[in-house]
SEMINU-621238 format. One record per residue (C-alpha): residue number from 0; chain; y, z, x; residue in one letter. Coordinates in Angstrom, 2 decimals, decimal comma. Example, Ala and Ser with C-alpha at 12.3 -4.5 7.8 and 13.67 -1.06 7.14 Angstrom:
# SEMINU-621238
0|A|-4,50|7,80|12,30|a
1|A|-1,06|7,14|13,67|s
END
This chain:
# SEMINU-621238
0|A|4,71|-3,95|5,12|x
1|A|6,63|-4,34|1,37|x
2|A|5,82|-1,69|-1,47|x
3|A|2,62|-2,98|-2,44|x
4|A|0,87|-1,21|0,84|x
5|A|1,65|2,17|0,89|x
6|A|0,68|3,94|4,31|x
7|A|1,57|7,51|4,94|x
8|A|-0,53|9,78|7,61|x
9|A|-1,87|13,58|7,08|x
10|A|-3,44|15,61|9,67|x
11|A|-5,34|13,03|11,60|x
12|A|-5,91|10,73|8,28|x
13|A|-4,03|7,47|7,48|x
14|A|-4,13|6,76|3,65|x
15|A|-3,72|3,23|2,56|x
16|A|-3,07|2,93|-1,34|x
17|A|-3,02|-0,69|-2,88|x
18|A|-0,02|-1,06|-4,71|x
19|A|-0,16|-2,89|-7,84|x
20|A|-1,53|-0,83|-10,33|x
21|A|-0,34|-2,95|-13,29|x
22|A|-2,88|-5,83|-12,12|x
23|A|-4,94|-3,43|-10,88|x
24|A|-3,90|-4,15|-7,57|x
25|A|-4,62|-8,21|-7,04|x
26|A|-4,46|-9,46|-3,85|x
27|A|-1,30|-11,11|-2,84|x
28|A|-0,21|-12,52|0,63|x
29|A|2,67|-10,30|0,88|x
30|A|-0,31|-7,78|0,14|x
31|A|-2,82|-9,23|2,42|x
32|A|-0,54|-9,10|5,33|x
33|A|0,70|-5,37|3,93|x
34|A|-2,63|-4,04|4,66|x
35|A|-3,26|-6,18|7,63|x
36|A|-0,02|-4,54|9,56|x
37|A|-1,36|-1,11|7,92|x
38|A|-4,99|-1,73|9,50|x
39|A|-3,44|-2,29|13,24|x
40|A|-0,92|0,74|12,64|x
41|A|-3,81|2,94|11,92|x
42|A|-5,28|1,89|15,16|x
43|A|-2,85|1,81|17,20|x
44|A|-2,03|5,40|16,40|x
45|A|-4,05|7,91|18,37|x
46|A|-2,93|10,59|16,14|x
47|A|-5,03|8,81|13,17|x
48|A|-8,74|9,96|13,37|x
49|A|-9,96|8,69|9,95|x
50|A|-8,46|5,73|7,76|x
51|A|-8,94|5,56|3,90|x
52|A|-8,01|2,44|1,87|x
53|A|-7,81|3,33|-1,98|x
54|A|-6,14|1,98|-5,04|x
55|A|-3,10|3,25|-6,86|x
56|A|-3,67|3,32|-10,79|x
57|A|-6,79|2,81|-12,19|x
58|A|-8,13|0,17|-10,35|x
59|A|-9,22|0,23|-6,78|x
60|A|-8,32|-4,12|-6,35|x
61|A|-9,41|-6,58|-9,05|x
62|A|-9,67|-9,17|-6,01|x
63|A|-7,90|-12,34|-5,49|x
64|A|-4,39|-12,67|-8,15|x
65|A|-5,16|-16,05|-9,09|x
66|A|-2,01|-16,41|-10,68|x
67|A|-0,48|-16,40|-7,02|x
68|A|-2,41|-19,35|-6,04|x
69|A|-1,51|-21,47|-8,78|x
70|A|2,58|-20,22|-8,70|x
71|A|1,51|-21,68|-4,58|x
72|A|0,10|-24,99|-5,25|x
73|A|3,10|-25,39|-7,46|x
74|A|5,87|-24,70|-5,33|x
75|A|4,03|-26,93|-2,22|x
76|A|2,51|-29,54|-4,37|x
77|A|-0,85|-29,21|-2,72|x
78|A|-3,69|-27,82|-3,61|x
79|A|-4,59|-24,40|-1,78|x
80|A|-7,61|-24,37|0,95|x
81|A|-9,79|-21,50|0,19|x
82|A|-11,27|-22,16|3,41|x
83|A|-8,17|-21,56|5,63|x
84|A|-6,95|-18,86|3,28|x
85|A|-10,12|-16,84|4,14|x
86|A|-10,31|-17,47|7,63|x
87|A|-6,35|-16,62|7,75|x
88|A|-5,89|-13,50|5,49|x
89|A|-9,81|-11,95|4,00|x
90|A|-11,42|-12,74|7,16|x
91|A|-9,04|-11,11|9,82|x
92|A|-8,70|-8,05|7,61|x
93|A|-12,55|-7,64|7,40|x
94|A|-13,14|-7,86|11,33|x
95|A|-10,24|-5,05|11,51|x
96|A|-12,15|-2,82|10,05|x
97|A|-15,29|-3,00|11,11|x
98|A|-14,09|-3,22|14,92|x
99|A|-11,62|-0,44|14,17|x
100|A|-12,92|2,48|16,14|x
101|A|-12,73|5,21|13,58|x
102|A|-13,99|5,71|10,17|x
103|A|-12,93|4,10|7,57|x
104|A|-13,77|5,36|3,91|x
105|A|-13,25|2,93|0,89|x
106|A|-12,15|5,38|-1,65|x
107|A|-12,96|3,49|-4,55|x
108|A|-11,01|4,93|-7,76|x
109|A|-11,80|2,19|-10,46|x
110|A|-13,03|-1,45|-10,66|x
111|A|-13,14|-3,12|-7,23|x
112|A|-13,96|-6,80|-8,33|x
113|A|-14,21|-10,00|-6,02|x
114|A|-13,07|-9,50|-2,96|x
115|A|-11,82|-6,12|-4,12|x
116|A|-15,35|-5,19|-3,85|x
117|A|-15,98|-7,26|-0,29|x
118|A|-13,34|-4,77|1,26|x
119|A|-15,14|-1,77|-0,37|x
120|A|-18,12|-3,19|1,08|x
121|A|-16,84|-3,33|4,01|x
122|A|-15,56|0,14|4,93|x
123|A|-17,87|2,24|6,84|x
124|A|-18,57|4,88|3,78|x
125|A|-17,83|4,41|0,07|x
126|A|-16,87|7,50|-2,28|x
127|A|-16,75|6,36|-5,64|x
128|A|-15,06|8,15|-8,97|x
129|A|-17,34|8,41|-11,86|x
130|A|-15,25|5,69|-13,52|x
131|A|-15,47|3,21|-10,58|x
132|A|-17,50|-0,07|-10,77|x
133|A|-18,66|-3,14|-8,79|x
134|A|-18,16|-6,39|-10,01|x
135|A|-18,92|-9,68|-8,46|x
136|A|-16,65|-11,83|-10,55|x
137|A|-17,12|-15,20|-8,10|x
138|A|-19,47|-17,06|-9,89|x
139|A|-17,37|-16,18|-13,41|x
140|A|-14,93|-18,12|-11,83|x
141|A|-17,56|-21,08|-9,56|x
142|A|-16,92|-19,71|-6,39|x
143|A|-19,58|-18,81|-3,78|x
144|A|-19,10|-14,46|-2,64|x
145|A|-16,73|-14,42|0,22|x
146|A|-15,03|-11,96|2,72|x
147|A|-18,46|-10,35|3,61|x
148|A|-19,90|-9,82|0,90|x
149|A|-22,88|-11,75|2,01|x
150|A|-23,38|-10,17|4,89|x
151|A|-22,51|-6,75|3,76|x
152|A|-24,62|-6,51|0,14|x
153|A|-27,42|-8,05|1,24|x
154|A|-27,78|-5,39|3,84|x
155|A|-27,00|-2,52|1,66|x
156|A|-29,12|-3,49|-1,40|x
157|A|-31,73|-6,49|-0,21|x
158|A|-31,68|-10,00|-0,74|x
159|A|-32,76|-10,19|-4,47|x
160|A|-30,56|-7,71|-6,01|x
161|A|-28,11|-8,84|-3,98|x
162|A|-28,17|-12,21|-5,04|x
163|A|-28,85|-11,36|-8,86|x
164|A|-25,76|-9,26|-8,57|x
165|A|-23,39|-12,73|-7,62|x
166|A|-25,85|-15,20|-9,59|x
167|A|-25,00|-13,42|-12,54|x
168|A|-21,28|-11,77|-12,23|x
169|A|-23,16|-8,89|-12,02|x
170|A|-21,63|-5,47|-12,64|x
171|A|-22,79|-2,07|-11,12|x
172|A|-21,50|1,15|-12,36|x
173|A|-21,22|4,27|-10,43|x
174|A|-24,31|6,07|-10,70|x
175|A|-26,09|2,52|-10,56|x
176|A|-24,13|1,44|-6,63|x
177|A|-24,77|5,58|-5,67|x
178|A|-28,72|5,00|-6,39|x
179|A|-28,60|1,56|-4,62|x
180|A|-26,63|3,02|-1,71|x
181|A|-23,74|0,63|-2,64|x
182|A|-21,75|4,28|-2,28|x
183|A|-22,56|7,17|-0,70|x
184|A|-20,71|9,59|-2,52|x
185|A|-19,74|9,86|-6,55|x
186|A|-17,39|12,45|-8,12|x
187|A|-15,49|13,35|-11,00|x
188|A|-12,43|10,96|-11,29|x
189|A|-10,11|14,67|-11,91|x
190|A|-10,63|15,88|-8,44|x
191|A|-11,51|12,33|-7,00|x
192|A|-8,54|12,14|-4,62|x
193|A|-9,06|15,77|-3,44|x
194|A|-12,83|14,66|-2,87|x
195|A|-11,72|11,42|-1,13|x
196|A|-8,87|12,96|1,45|x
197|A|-11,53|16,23|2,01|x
198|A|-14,07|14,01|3,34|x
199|A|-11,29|12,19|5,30|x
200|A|-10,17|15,29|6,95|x
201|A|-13,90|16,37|8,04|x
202|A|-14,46|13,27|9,48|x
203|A|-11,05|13,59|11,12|x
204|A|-12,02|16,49|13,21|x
205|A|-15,02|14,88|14,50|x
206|A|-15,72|13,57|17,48|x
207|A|-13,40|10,22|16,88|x
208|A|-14,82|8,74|20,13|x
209|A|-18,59|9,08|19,85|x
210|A|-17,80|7,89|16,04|x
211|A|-16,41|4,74|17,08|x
212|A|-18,97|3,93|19,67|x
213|A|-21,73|4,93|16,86|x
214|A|-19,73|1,99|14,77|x
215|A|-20,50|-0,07|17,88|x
216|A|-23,98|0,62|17,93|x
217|A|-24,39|-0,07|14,76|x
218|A|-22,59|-3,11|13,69|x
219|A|-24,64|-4,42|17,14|x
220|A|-27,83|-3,27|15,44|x
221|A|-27,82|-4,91|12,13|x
222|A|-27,86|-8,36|14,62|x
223|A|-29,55|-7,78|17,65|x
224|A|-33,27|-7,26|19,24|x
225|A|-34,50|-4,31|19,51|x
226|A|-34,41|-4,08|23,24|x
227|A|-31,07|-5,59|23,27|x
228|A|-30,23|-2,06|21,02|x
229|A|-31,62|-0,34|23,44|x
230|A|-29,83|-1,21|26,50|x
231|A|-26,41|-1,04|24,06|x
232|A|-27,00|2,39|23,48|x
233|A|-27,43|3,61|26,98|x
234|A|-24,45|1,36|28,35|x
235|A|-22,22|3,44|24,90|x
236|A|-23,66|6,67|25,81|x
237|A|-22,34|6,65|29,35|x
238|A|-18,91|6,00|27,51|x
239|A|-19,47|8,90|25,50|x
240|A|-21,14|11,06|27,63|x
241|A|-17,94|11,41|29,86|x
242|A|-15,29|12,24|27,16|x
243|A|-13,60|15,37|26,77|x
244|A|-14,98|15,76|23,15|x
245|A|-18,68|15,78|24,74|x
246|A|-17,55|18,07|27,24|x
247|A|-16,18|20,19|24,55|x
248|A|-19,22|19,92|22,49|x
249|A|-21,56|21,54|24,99|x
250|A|-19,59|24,17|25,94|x
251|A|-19,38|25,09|22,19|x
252|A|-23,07|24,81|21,64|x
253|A|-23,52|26,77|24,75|x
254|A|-20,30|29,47|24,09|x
255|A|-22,19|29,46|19,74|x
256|A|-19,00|28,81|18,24|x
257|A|-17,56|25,66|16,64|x
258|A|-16,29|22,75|18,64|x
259|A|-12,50|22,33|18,49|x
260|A|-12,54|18,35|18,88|x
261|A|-9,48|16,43|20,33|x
262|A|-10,83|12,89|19,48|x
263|A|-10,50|12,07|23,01|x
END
């Protein structure tokens, strides 16, 4: 990956920054494939227990750089498909993380706009500074919400306020995505990154395996019957049920002290 991913890993958490503060970090290719490599990295490592993707500067991402598709429809002469340019670079990215069997937080320092916002959206928890917003910019521009967004704010918020929020441009502040449950957590820009990596680290000393089956469970309930839930869970739980973190979790319950989890 080039400068503008930035991956480095701290006790058990793997911190993505975005890395192009001075257009509030725009996606690029070169940036798109970045935090693609970054994504399988932080899977592939079983020392990572927790991922968070975050902006550098004051911006979380401001979405698609626009200016990078026109400089690429000059240099080839040919108009850019949006179509194969999702299912090629947003969409891969997307299914990374939610398959990617360990938490991911969206740490979302400033405006996440576009699909800026879809990859918020699409992290498994959102903590949000107090000067972070939501903005749905598609429509500003005639184009239809993309790279889950769809899928993902209509779940979170319902279909109407969903779809007022991309009719319009719409543009939710802090407080206003923390009452929704756009974001589950909101704090103080000053000690935001100290908030952000905190959380991380709890999460990191979980139970990393029974947290990525829950993910399992979960992504399979938003879609499936409720029998078909049913069965899922037992068929996870027998996964679960014979790891060494389960093991270690009884005899801690049992033994009243705190579980020492190994993530395995």
């Amino acid at each position: 990956m080039d400068n503008t991913v930035l991956y480095r890993v701290s006790e058990g958490v793997a911190t993505i920054t975005l890395n192009r503060p001075d257009v509030l970090n725009a996606f690029t290719d070169a940036m798109l494939d970045g935090l693609s490599d970054a994504l399988k990295q932080a899977e592939r490592d079983a020392q990572v227990r927790c991922v968070v993707i975050t902006g550098a500067g004051r911006g979380f991402s401001a979405g698609q750089d626009l200016s990078d598709v026109k400089r690429r429809e000059a240099e080839t002469g040919h108009a850019v498909s949006f179509a194969e340019h999702l299912r090629h670079k947003y969409n891969p990215i997307v299914m990374r993380i939610r398959t990617l069997e360990k938490p991911v937080i969206g740490a979302v320092n400033g405006v996440a706009a576009g699909a800026g916002a879809s990859l918020a959206l699409a992290c498994d928890l959102r903590i949000a500074s107090d000067k972070a917003s939501f903005v749905l910019a598609f429509a500003r521009v005639g184009l239809v919400p993309d790279s889950g967004m769809n899928y993902f704010l209509t779940h979170l918020v319902g279909y109407a306020r969903a779809f007022e929020l991309a009719a319009t441009g719409g543009r939710l502040g802090a407080d206003e995505a923390l009452r929704l449950g756009v974001v589950n957590r909101v704090v103080p820009v000053a000690g935001f990154a100290d908030a952000a990596q905190g959380w991380a680290g709890e999460l990191a000393q979980s139970a990393t395996r029974a947290i990525g089956l829950t993910k399992r469970a979960m992504n399979r309930g938003l879609i499936a019957s409720v029998e078909e839930v049913l069965e899922y869970e037992a068929f996870l739980q027998e996964i679960a049920g014979r790891t060494a973190d389960h093991q270690e979790g009884v005899s801690a319950f049992l033994e009243k002290r705190a579980p020492q989890f190994t993530g395995k």
